[in-house]
OpenMM code with the backbone's topology and positions (N, CA, C; nanometers):
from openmm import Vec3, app, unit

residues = "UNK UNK UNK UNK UNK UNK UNK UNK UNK UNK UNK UNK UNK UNK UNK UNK UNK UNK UNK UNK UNK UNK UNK UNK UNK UNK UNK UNK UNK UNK UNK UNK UNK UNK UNK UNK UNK UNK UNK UNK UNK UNK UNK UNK UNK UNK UNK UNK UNK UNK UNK UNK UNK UNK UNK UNK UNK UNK UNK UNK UNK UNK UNK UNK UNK UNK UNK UNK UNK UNK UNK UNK UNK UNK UNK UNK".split()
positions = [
    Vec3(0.8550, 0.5200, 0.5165),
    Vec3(0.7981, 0.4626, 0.6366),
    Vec3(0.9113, 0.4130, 0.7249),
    Vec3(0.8989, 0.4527, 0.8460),
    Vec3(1.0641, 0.4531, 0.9299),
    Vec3(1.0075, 0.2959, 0.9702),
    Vec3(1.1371, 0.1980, 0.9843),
    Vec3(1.1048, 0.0465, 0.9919),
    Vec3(1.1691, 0.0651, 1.1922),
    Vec3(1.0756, 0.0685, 1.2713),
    Vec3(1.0954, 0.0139, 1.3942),
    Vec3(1.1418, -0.1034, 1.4419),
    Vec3(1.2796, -0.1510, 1.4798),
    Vec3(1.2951, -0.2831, 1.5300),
    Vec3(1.2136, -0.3444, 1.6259),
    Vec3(1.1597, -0.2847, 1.7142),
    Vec3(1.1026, -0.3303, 1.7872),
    Vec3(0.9155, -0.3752, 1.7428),
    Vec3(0.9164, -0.3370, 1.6293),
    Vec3(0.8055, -0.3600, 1.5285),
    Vec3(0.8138, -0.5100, 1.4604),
    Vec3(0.7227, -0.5789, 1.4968),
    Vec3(0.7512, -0.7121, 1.3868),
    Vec3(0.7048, -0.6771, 1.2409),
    Vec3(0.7993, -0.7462, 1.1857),
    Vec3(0.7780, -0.7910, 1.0262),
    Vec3(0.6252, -0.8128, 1.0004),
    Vec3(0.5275, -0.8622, 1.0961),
    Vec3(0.4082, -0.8592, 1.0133),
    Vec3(0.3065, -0.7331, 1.0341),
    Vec3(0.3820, -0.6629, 1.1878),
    Vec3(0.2961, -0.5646, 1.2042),
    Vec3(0.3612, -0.4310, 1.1244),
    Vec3(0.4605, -0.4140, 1.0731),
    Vec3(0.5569, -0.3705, 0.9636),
    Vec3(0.4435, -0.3414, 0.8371),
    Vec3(0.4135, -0.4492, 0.7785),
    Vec3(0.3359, -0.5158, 0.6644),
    Vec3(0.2076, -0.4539, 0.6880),
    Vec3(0.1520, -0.5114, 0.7726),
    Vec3(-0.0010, -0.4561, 0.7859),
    Vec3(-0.0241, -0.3437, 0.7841),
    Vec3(0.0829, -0.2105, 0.8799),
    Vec3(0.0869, -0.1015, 0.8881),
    Vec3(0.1002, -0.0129, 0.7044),
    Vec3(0.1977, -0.0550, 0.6762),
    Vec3(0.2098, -0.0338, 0.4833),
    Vec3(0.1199, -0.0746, 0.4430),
    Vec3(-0.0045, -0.1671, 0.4782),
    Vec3(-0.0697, -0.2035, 0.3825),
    Vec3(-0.2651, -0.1261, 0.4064),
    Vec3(-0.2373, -0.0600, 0.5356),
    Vec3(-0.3110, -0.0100, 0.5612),
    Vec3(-0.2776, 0.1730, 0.5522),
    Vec3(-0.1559, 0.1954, 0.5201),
    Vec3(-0.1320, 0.3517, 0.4627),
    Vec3(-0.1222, 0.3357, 0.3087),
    Vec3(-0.0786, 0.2405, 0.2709),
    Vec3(-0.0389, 0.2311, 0.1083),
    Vec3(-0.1568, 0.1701, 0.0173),
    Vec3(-0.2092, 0.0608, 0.0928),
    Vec3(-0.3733, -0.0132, -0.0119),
    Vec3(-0.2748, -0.1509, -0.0546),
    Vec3(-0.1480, -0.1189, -0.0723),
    Vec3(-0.0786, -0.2706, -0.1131),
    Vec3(0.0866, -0.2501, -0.1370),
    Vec3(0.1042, -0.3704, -0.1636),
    Vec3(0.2946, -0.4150, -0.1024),
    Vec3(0.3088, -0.5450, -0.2079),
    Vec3(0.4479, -0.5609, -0.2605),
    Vec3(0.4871, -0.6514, -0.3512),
    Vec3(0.5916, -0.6928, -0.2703),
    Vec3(0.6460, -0.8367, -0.2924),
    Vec3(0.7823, -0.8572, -0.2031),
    Vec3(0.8966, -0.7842, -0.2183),
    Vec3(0.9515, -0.7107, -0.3469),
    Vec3(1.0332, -0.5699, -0.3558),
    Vec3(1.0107, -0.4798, -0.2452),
    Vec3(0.9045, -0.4109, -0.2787),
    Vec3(0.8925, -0.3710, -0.1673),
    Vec3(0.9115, -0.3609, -0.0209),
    Vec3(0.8843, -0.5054, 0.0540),
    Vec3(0.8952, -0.5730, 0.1653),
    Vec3(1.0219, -0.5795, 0.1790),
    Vec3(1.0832, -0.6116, 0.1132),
    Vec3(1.2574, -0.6338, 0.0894),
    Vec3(1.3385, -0.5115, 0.1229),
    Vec3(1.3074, -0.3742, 0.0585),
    Vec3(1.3406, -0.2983, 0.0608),
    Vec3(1.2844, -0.2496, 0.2049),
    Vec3(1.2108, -0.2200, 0.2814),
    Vec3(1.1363, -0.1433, 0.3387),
    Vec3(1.1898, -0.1815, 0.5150),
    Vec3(1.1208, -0.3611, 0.4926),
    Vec3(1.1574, -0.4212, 0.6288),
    Vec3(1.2395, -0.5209, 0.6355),
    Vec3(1.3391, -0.5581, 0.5266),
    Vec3(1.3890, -0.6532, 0.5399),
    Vec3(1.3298, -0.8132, 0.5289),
    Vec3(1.1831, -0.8063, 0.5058),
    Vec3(1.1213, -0.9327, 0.4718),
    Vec3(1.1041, -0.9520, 0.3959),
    Vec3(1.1657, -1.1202, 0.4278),
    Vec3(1.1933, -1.1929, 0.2072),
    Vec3(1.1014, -1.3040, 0.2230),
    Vec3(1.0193, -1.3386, 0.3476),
    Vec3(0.8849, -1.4132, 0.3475),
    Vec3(0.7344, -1.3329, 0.3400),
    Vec3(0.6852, -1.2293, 0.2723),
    Vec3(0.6138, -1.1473, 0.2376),
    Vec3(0.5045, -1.2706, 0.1967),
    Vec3(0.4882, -1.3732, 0.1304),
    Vec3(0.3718, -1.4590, 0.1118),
    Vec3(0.3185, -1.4922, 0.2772),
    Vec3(0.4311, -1.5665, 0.3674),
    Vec3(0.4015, -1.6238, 0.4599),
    Vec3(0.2815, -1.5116, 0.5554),
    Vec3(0.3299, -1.4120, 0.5705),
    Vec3(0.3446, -1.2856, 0.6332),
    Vec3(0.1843, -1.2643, 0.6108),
    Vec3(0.1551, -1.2467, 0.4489),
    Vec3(0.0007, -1.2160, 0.4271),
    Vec3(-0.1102, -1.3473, 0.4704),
    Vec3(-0.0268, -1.4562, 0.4404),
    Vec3(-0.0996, -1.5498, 0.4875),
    Vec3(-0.1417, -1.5384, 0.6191),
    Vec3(-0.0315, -1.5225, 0.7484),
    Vec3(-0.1010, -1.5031, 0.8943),
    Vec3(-0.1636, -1.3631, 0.8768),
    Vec3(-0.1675, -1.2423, 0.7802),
    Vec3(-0.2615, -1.1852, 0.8226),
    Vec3(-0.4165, -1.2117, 0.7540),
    Vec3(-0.4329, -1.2624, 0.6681),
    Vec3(-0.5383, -1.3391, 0.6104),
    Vec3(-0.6538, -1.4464, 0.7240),
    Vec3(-0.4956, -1.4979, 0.7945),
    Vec3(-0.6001, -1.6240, 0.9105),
    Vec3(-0.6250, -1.5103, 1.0167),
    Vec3(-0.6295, -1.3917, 0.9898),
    Vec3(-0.6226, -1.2887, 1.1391),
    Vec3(-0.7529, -1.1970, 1.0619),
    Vec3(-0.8609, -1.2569, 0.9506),
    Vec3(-0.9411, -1.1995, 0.8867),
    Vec3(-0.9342, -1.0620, 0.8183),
    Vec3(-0.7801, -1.0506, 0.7703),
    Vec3(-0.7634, -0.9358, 0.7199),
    Vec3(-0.7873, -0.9731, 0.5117),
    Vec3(-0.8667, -0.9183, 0.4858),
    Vec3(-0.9022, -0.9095, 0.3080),
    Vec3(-0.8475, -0.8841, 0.2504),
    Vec3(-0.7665, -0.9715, 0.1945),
    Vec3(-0.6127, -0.9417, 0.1002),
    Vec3(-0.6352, -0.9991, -0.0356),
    Vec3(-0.6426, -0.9521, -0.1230),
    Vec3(-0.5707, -0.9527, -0.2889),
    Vec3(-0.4482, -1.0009, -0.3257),
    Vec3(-0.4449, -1.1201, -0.3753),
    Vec3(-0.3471, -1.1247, -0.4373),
    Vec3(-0.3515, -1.0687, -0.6227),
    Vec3(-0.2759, -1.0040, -0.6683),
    Vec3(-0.2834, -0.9868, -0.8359),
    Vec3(-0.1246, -1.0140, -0.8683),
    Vec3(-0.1686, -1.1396, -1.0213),
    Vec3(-0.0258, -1.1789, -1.0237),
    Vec3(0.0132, -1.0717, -1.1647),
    Vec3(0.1516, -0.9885, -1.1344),
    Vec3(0.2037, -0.9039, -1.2819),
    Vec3(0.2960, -0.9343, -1.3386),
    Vec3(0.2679, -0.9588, -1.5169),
    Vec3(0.3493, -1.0127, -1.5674),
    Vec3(0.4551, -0.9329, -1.6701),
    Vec3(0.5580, -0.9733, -1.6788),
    Vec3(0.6586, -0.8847, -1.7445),
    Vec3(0.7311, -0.9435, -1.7612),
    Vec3(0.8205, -0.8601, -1.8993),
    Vec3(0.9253, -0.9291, -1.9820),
    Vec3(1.0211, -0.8763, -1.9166),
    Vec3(1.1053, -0.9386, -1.8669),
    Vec3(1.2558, -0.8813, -1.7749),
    Vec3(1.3566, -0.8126, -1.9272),
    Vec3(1.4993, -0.8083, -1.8852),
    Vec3(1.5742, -0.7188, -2.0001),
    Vec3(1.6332, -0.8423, -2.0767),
    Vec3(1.6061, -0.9557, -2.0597),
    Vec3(1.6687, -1.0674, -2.1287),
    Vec3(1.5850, -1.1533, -2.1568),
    Vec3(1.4771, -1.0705, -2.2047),
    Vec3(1.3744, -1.1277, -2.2725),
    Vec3(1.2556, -1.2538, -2.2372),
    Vec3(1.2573, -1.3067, -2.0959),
    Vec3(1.2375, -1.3812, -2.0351),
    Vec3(1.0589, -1.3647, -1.9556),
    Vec3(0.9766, -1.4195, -1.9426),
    Vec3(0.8363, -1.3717, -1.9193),
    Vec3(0.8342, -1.4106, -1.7994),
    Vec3(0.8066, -1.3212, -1.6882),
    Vec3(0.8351, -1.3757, -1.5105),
    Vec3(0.7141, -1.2748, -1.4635),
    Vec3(0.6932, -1.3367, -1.3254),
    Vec3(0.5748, -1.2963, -1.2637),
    Vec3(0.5906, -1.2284, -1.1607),
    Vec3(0.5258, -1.1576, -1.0575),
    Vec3(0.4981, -1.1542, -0.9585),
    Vec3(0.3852, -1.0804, -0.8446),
    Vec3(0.3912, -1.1134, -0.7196),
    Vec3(0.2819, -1.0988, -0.6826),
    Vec3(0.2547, -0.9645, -0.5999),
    Vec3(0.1296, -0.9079, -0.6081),
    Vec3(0.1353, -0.7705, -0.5496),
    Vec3(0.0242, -0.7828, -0.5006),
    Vec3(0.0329, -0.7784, -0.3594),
    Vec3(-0.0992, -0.7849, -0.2339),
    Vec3(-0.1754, -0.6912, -0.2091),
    Vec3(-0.3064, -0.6444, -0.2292),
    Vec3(-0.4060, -0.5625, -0.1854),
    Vec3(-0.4545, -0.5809, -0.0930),
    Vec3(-0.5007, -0.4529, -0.0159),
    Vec3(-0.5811, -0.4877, 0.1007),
    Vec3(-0.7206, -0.4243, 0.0864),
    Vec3(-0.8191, -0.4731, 0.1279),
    Vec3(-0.9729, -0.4819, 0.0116),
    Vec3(-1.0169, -0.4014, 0.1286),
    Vec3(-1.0422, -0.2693, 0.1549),
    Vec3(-1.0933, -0.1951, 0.2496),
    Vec3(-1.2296, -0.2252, 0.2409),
    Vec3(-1.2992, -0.2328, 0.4103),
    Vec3(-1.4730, -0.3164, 0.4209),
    Vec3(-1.5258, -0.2369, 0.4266),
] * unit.nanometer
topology = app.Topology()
chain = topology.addChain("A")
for resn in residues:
    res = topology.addResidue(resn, chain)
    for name in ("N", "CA", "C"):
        topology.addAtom(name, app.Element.getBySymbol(name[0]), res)
């Protein structure tokens, strides 16, 4: 997905999340350069967009149990 500067970070997001179904902050990181990906779903949430959060859990390589979050978008 080509990242437009002249594209904001949330319309970035929404656009991926409406070709893809969902986005993790890796993702976001990689894609558009956004490392506030919570904030981001939050204003699109108050903008009545139906978002999922699901939290995934995994053992990293040093044995350690860490989380994180991967956003759905709940098509109406």
């Amino acid at each position: 997905m080509k990242n437009d500067s002249k594209t904001s970070k949330k319309q970035q997001v929404k656009n991926y999340l409406l070709k893809r179904g969902s986005i993790t902050s890796w993702e976001a990181i990689e894609k558009f350069c956004a490392t506030r990906l919570s904030a981001i779903i939050f204003n699109l949430k108050k903008e009545k967009h139906l978002i999922e959060t699901k939290r995934i859990t995994f053992t990293d390589k040093f044995g350690v149990k860490s989380s994180f979050a991967k956003y759905i978008l709940i098509k109406k």
